[in-house]
C-alpha positions as CSV (number, residue, x, y, z in Angstrom):
1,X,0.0,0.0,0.0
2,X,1.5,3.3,-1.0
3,X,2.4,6.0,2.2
4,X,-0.9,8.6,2.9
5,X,0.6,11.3,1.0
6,X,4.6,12.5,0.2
7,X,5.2,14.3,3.4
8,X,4.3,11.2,6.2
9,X,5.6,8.0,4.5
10,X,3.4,5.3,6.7
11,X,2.8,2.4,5.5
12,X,-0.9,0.9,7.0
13,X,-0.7,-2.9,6.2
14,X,2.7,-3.3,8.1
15,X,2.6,-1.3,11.3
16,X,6.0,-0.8,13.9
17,X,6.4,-3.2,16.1
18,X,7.2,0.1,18.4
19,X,3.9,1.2,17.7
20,X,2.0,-2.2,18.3
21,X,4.2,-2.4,21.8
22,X,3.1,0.6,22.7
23,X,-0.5,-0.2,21.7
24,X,-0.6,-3.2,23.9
25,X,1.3,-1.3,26.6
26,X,-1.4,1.1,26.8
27,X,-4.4,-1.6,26.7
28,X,-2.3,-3.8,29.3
29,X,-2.1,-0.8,32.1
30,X,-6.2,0.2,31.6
31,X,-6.7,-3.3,32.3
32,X,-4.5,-3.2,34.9
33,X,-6.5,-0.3,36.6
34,X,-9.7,-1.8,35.8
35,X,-8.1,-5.1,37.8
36,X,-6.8,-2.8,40.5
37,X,-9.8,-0.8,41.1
38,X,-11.8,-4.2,41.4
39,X,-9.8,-5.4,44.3
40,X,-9.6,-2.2,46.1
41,X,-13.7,-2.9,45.8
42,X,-13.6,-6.2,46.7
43,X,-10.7,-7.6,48.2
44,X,-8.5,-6.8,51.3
45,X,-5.0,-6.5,48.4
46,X,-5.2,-3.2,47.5
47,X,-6.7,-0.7,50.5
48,X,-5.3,2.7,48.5
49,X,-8.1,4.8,47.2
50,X,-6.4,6.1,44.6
51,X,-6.9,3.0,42.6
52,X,-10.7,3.9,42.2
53,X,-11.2,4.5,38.6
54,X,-14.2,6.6,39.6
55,X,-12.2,8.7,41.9
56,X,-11.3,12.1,41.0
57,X,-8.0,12.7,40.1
58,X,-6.8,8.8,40.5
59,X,-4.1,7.3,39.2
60,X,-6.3,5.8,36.1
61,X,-7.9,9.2,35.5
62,X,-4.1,10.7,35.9
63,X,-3.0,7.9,33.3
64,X,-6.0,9.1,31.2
65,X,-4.9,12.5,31.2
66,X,-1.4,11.5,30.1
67,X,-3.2,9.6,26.7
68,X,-4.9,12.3,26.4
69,X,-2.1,15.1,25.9
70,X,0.4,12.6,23.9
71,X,-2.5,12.3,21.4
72,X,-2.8,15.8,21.2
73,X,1.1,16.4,21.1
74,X,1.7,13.6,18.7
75,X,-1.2,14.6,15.9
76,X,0.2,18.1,16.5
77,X,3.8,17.3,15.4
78,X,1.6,15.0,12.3
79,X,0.0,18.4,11.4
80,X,3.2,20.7,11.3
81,X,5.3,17.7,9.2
82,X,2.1,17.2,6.8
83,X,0.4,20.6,6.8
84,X,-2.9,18.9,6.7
85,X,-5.5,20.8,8.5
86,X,-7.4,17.8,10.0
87,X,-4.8,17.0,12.6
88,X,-4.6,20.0,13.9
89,X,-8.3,19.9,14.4
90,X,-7.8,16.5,15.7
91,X,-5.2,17.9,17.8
92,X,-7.2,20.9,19.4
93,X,-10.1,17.7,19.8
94,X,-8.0,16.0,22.5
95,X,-6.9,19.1,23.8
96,X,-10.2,20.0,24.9
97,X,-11.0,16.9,25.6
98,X,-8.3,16.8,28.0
99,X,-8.7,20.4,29.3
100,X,-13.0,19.3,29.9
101,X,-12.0,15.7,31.5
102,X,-9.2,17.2,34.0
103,X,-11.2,20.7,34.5
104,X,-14.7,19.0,35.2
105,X,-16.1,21.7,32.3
106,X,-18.9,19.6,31.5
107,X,-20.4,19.1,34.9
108,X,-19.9,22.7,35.7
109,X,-21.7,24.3,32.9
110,X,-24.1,21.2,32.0
């Protein structure tokens, strides 16, 4: 399959093995919090709070935040090496997405 356009050569039927590593890193820790939260619930293991996933600034919604502002950094850096305008919309997506999730925006004016 031929790169997206001139500027970004990736090819999508063989993808990094960085980037599938990372892409199961990333799955692998949510699960992990999921787990972790579920035996704070249940179990005598884990007694730290912070493990809640529906706990305000946890370390799953901290995690979250941190996904959040790579995807925004990373389709920034796409944008300025392509000069394709959709990233950057992308982009400015997950930065308000981040900026709403970690400032509570939505409960406060919904």
């Amino acid at each position: 399959m031929k790169p997206i356009n001139n500027n970004l050569s990736i090819d999508l039927l063989e993808p990094n093995r960085f980037y599938i590593s990372l892409l199961l890193t990333l799955t692998f820790l949510d699960l992990f919090f999921i787990i972790a939260s579920w035996l704070n619930y249940n179990t005598d293991l884990i007694t730290n709070d912070s493990f809640d996933i529906t706990k305000d600034f946890g370390y799953a919604e901290i995690f979250q935040y941190c996904k959040e502002l790579a995807i925004a950094v990373l389709l920034f850096k796409v944008f300025k090496k392509t000069g394709d305008y959709v990233f950057i919309v992308w982009s400015l997506l997950f930065t308000y997405m981040l900026l709403d999730d970690s400032n509570r925006i939505h409960e406060i004016v919904g």
